[in-house]
C-alpha positions in Angstrom: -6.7 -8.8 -17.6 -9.4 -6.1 -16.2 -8.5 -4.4 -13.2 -12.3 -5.3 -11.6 -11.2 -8.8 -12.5 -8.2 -8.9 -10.0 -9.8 -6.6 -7.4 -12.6 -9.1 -7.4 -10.4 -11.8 -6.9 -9.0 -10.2 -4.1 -12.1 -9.2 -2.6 -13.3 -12.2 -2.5 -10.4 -14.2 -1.2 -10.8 -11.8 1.7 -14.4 -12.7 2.3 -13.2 -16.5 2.4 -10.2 -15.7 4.8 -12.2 -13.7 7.6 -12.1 -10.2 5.4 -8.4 -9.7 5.2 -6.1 -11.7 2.8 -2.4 -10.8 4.7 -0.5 -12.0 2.3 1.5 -11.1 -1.4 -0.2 -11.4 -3.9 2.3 -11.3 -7.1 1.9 -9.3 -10.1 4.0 -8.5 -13.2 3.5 -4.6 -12.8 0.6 -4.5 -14.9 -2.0 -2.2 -16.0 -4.3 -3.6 -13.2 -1.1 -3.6 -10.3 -0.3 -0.1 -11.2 -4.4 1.3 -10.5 -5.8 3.3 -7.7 -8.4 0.1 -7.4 -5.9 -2.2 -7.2 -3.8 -0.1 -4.3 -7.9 0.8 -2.4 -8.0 -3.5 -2.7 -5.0 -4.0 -1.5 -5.0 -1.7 1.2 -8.8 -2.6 2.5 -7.5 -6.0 2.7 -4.3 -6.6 4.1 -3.0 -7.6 0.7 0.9 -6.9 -0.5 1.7 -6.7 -3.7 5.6 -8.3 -4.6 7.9 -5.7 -5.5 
């Protein structure tokens, strides 16, 4: 799956939770889990991604 894919996904679950997601959001490590997008996402919105 694209990165932009799952960084939009994220973006815009933020947008329907106030702006911040605060919670794990899994991934199989992953091109798209291992990106500097992906990290900037999950950073800007509170998001954790399982170890």
């Amino acid at each position: 799956m694209p990165t932009s894919q799952v960084t939009d996904a994220i973006e815009m679950a933020a947008a329907a939770c106030g702006g911040r997601v605060r919670d794990v959001f899994p991934t199989d490590r992953g091109a798209p889990s291992g990106s500097a997008d992906f990290g900037e996402v999950c950073a800007h919105t509170m998001t954790t991604p399982s170890p």
